[in-house]
C-alpha atoms as one frame of an Amber mdcrd trajectory, in Angstrom:
protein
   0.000   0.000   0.000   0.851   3.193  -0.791   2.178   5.694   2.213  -0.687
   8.082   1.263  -2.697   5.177   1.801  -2.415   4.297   5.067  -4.932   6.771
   6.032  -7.649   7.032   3.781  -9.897   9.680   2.697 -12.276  10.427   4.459
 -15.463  10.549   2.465 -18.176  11.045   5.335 -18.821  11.061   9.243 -21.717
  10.933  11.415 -21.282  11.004  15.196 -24.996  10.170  17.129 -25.952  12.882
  19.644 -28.559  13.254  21.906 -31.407  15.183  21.052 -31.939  18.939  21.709
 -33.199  19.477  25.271 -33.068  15.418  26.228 -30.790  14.827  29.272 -29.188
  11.076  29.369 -31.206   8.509  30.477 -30.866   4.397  30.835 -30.721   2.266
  28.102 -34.158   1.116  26.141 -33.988  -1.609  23.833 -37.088  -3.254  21.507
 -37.110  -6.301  19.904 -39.188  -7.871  16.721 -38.348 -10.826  13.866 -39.676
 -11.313  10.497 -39.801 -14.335   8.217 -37.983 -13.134   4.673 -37.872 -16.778
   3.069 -39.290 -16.374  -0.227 -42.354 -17.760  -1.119 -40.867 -18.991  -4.641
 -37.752 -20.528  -6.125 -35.168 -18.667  -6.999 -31.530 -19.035  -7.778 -29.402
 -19.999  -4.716 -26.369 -18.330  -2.900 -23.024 -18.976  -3.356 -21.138 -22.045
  -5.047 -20.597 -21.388  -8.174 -20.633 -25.300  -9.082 -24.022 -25.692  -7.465
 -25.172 -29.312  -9.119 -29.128 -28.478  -8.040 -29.815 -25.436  -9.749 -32.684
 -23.284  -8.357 -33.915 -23.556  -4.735 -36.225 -27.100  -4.530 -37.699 -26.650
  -1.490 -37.578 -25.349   2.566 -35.804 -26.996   5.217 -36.125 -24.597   7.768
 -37.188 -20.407   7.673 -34.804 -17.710   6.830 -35.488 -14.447   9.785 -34.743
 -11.078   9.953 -34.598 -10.111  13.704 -33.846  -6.804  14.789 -32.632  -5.180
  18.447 -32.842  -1.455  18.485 -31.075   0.086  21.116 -31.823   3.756  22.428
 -29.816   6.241  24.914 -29.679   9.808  25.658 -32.007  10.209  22.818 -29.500
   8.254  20.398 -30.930   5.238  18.361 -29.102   2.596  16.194 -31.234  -0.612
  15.060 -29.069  -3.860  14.094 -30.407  -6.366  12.351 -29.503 -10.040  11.675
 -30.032 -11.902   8.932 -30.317 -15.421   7.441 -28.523 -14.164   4.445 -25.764
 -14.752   2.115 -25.125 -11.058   2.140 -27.182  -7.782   2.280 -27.032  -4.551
   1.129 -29.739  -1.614   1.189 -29.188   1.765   0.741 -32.955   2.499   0.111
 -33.464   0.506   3.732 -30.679   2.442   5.610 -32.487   6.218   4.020 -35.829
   5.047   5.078 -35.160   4.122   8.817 -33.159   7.274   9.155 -36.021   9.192
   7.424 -38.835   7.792   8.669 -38.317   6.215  12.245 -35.481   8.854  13.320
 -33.094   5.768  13.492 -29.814   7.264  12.005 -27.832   4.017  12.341 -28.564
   0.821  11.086 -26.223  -2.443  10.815 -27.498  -4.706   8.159 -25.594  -8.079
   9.254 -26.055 -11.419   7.155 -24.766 -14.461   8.501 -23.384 -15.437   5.278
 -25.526 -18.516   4.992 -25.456 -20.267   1.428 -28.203 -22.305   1.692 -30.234
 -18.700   1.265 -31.791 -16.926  -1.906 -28.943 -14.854  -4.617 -30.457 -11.793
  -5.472 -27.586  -8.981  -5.192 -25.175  -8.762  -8.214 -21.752  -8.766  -6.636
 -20.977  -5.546  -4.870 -23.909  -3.537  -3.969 -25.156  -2.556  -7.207 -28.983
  -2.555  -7.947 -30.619  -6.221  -7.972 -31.277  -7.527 -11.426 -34.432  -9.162
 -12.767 -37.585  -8.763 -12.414 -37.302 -11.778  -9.658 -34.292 -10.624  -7.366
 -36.056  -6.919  -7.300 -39.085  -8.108  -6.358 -37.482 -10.157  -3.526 -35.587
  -7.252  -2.696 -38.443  -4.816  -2.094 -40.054  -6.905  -0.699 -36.867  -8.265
   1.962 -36.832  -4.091   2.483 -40.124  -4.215   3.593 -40.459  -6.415   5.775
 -37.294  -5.449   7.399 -38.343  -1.549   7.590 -41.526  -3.050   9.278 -39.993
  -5.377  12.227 -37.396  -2.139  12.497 -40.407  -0.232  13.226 -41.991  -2.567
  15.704 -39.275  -2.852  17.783 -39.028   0.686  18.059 -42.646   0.690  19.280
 -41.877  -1.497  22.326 -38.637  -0.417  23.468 -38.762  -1.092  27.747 -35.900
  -0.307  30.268 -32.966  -2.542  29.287 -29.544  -3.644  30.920 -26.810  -5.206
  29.378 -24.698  -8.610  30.287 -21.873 -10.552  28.577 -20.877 -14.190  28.528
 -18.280 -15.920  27.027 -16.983 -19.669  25.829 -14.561 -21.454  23.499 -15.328
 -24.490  20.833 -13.483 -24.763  18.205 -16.325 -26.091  15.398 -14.147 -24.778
  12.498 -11.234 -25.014  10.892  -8.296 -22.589   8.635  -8.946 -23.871   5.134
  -5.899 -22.004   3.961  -3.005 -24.635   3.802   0.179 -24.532   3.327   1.227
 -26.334   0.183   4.470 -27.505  -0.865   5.261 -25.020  -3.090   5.075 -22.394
   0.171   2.002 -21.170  -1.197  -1.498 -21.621   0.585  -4.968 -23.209  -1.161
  -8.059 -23.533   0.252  -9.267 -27.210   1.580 -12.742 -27.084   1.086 -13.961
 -30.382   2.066 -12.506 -31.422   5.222 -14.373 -35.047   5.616 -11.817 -36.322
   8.542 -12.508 -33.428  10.604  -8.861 -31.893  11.137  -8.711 -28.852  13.474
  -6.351 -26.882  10.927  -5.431 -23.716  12.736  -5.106 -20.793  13.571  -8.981
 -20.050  14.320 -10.628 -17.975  16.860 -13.013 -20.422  19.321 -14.214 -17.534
  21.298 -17.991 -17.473  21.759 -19.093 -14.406  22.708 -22.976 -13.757  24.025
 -24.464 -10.507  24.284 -27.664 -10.640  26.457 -30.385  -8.051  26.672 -32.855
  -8.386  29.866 -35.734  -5.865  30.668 -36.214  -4.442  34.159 -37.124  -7.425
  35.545 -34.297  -9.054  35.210 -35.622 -11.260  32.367 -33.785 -12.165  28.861
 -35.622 -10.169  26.122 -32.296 -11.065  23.533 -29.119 -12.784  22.933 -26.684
 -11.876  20.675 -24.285 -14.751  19.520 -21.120 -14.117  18.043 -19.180 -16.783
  16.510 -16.636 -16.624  13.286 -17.296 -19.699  11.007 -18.650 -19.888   7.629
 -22.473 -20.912   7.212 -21.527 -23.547   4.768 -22.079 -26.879   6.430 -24.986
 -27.836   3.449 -22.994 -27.827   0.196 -23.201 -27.630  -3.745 -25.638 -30.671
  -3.831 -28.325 -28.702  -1.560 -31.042 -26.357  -3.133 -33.303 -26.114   0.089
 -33.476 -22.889   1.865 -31.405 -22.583   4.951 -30.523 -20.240   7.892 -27.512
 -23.573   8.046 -26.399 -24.417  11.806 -26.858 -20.594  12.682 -30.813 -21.397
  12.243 -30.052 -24.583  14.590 -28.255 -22.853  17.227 -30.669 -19.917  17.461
 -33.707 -22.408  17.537 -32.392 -24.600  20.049 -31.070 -21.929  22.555 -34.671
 -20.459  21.911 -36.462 -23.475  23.064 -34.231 -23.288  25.826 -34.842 -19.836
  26.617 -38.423 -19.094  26.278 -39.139 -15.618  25.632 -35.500 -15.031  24.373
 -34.889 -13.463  20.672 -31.718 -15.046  19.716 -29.405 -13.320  16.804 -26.212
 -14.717  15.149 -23.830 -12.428  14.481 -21.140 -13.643  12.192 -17.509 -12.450
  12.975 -13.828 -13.142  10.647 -15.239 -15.869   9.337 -13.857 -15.598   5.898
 -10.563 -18.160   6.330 -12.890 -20.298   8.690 -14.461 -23.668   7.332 -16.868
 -25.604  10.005 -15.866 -29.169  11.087 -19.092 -30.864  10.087 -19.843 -31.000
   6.310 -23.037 -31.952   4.716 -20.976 -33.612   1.275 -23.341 -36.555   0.534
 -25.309 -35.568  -2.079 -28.295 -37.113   0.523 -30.392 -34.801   1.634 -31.086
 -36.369   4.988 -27.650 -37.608   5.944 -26.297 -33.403   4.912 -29.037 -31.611
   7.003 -27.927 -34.185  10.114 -24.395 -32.847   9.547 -25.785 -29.767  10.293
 -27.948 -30.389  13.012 -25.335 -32.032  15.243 -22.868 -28.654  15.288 -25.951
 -26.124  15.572 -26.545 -28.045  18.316 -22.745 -28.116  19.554 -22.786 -24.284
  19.410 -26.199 -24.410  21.062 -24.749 -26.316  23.732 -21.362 -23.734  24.546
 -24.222 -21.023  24.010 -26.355 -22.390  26.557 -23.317 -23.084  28.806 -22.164
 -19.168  28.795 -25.078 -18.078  29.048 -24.857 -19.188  32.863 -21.810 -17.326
  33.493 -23.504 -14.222  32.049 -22.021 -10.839  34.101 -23.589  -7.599  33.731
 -22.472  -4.368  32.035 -22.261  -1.206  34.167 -25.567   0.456  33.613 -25.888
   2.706  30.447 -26.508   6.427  31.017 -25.113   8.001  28.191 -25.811   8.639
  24.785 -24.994   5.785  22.355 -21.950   6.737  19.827 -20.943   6.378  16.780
 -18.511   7.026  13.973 -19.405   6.259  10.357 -17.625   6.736   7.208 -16.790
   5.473   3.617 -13.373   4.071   2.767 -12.477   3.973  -0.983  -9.570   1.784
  -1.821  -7.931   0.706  -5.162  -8.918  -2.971  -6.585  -6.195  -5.630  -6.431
  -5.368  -6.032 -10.027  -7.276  -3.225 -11.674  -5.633  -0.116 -10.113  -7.340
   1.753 -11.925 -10.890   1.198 -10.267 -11.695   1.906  -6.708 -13.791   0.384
  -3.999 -15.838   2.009  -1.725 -16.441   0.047   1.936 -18.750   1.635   4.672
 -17.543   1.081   8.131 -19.496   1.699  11.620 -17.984   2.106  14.750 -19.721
   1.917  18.165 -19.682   2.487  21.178 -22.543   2.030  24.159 -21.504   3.177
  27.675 -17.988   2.412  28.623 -17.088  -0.838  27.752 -18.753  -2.373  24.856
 -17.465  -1.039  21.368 -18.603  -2.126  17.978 -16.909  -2.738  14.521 -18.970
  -3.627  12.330 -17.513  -4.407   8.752 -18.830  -5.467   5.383 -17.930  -8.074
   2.693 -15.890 -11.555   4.166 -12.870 -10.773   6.730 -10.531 -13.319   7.889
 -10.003 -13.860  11.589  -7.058 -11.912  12.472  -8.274  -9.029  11.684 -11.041
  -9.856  14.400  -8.396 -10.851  16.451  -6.584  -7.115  15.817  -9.389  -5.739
  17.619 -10.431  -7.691  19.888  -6.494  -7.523  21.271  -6.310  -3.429  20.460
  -9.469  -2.081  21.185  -9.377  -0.646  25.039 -12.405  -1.765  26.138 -13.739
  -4.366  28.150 -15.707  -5.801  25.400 -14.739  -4.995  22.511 -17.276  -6.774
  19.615 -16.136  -7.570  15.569 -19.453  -7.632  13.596 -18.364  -8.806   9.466
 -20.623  -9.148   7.030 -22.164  -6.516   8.570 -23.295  -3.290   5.724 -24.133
   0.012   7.712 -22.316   3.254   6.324 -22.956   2.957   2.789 -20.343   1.917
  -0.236 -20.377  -1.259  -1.607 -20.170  -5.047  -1.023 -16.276  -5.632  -0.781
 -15.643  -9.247  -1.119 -13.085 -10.809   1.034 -10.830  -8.913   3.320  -7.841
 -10.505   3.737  -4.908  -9.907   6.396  -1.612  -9.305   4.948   0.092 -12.280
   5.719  -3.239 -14.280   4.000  -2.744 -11.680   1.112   0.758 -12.878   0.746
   0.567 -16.381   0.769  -2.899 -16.573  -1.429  -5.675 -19.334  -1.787  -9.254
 -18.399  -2.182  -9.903 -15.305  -0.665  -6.593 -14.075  -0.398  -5.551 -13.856
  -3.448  -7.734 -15.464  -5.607 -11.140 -14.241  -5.576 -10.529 -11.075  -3.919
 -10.325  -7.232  -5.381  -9.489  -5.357  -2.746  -5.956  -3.519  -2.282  -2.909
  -5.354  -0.190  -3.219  -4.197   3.090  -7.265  -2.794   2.847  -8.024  -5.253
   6.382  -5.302  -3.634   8.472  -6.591  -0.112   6.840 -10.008  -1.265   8.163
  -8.771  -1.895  11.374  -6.556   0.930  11.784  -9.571   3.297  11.255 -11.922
   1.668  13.661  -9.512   1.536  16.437  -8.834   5.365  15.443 -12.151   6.264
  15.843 -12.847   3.720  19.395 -10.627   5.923  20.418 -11.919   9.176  19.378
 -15.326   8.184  21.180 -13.408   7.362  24.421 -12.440  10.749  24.263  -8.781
   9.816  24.021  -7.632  12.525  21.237  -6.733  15.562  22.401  -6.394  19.195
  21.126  -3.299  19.773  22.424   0.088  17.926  22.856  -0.240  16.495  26.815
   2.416  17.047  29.741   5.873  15.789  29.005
C-alpha cells in the first residue's frame, strides 16, 4: 500500500448525539423478527458449481430479527439476517427518514443455503425476480425495524463468554510455500489458527428477564454444500432455535464475525439430503450447547446512562489487479456506555483481523461484527490480512479485489475512531 494510503480519505462522518433538550437517560432496547424466506424458487447463494440449480424446497425459515437500542435520545437498530449477504441503501435512508433511526447495521450471517439476489458488490438487484425479492426483503425489514421501536422497555446489558473450536483454517500450506483452500474437510482436522471464542451478548428488561441474545461466533455458514437447493438459515438457524427453546421468551441473533478463512468441522458432502441436514444439526446443536453453557456465566455491564456513539464513514480503496478502479467500503464504529465497542464491517474478513481488535481495542468488550453493511459503499468481497494476502488461496488472493493491506486499513480506522469516542484525542500535545 501506498504511504498516502495508510490513512484514507475520508469521504463522510456521522457522530450520534442526543437530542436537543433530552438529558441522558438508561438504556431502552425493543425487539421484533420477520420471516424473509421467499415464497418462490429462486436461484441460490453462493457455489458457483451448485449441481441443483434453483432452490427445490424449505428446510427450515430464513429471519430477519432486529434489536434497536436507544440512549440519551440516540438510536441505532441492528439487524440479523439469514442471508448470504445484504445490502440496502434504500433501507438504511428510510429508517433514518422515517423512524429517526440514524444508524442501522445490516448483518447477514453469510448462509449459502439462502436466496442470490444482489449482483456482486452492492449494485442494484437484477431481474424482475431478485427486485421483487428485494423490495419486498426491504419491507419487511423496515416493518420489524419499526416494531421494535414501538416497544422499546428499560434494558440492561450482560456478557458471557466460551470457546469451541467447530471450524477449521482452510488455507493450507502447500508444498510449493504457497497456501490453497481445503474445502472439504471429511476427517474433521482442526487446521489452525482459528478464533473459538464465543461471545454472548444478552439483553434483559427491568425485571431481570432475557428479552435477547446476541451470539457471536466466526465460522462460515456452509455446512450444506453444492448438492443442496433447500433454503437454509444452516447451523446458525439450529443454534438460534435450540437456545430459543431453551430460553423461552428469548430473541436469539447470530452475528457472524472473521469468518472468511474459517471452514466448520461438520460438512453436509453426501449428495443425501437427509444424511447433509444431520451434519448440520449435530454442530448447531454443539454451538447451542457452549451457548447455553455461557449463558450461565452471564455478568452484567455497568448500567448505560449516556448517549450511544458512533462514527461512520466510507473508505475507498484501489482494486487488487485493476488499479485503476476503486472500492468504496462503509464502516461503523460503536460504542454504548464504557465498555462495549462495535466494529462492524462489510464483505468476508478473515479472523485476524477480528483478532486485531479484539487484542487493540481498550475496552472491556470490545465486539467484531463482518458481514455486517451500515455506512454505505459497496459489497467488498473478502478482506484478507496481509500475511493471507501474501501467501494466497481463495480469498486471499484469488477471488478477492481489494488492495494489499485494505483489512489492516479497516482496522486501523476503527480503532482510530474507538478511540476518538473514548475521548482519548486531544487538542493539544499532553504534559511531558
Amino acid at each position: 500500500m501506498h504511504a498516502n494510503r495508510l490513512l484514507p480519505l475520508l469521504l463522510s462522518l456521522t457522530v450520534v448525539l442526543p437530542a436537543p433538550g433530552r438529558a441522558a437517560t438508561e438504556l431502552r432496547a425493543g425487539v421484533a423478527r420477520v420471516d424473509i424466506t421467499p415464497a418462490s424458487s429462486m436461484p441460490m447463494y453462493g457455489y458457483a458449481n451448485r449441481k441443483c440449480g434453483v432452490s427445490n424446497g424449505t428446510n427450515d425459515p430464513l429471519f430477519a430479527k432486529v434489536l434497536v437500542l436507544e440512549s440519551g435520545g440516540s438510536r441505532v437498530a441492528l439487524v440479523t439476517s439469514d442471508l448470504g449477504s445484504l445490502v440496502s441503501e434504500a433501507l438504511r435512508r428510510d429508517v433514518a427518514e422515517k423512524l429517526d433511526i440514524p444508524v442501522l447495521l445490516l448483518s447477514a450471517s453469510h448462509t449459502h443455503s439462502a436466496p442470490s439476489f444482489l449482483p456482486f458488490g452492492s449494485a442494484p438487484a437484477t431481474g424482475a425476480q431478485a427486485s421483487a425479492y428485494l423490495g419486498e426483503l426491504e419491507g419487511r425489514i423496515f416493518g420489524a425495524i419499526a416494531e421494535a421501536s414501538r416497544s422499546m422497555f428499560p434494558a440492561r446489558l450482560g456478557i458471557g463468554k466460551g470457546s469451541l473450536q467447530l471450524g477449521y483454517n482452510r488455507l493450507l500450506l502447500r508444498d510449493d510455500g504457497r497456501a490453497r483452500a481445503l474445502f472439504d474437510n471429511l476427517d474433521r482436522v482442526p487446521y489452525g489458527p482459528v478464533d473459538p471464542e464465543v461471545v454472548l451478548l444478552r439483553v434483559e428488561d427491568a425485571s431481570g428477564t432475557p428479552r435477547a441474545l446476541l451470539v457471536h461466533y466466526a465460522m462460515h455458514a456452509v455446512v450444506l454444500g453444492s448438492t443442496s437447493c433447500v433454503y437454509s438459515a444452516d447451523y446458525p438457524g439450529v443454534t438460534q432455535r435450540a437456545v430459543e427453546q431453551a430460553l423461552p421468551g428469548t430473541q436469539v441473533m447470530f452475528v457472524q464475525g472473521g469468518a472468511g478463512d474459517i471452514n466448520p468441522l461438520f460438512q453436509g458432502r453426501s449428495g443425501r439430503q437427509t444424511e447433509d441436514i444431520a451434519q448440520m444439526d449435530t454442530i448447531g446443536q454443539l454451538l447451542a450447547a457452549e451457548v447455553l453453557r455461557a449463558n450461565t456465566r452471564v455478568r452484567p455491564l455497568a448500567p448505560v446512562t449516556s448517549p450511544i456513539v458512533v462514527r461512520s464513514e466510507v473508505v475507498p480503496f484501489r482494486e487488487r489487479w485493476d488499479k485503476d478502479k476503486t472500492i468504496d467500503v462503509g464502516l461503523t464504529t460503536l460504542l454504548i456506555g464504557r465498555e462495549l465497542a462495535i466494529a462492524a464491517t462489510p464483505g468476508e474478513p478473515m479472523h485476524r483481523l477480528q483478532r486485531t481488535w479484539k487484542e487493540q481495542a481498550e475496552v472491556p468488550v470490545p465486539l467484531f461484527w463482518g458481514y455486517t453493511w451500515s455506512a454505505g459503499g459497496t459489497w467488498p468481497g473478502y478482506l484478507p490480512d496481509l500475511r493471507s494476502a501474501a501467501y494466497g488461496g481463495y480469498g486471499a488472493d484469488a477471488s478477492t479485489r481489494i488492495e494489499i493491506g485494505a483489512g489492516e486499513a479497516i482496522m486501523l480506522r476503527h480503532l482510530t475512531h474507538l478511540y476518538d469516542l473514548l475521548g482519548m484525542w486531544k487538542p493539544a500535545p499532553g504534559r511531558p
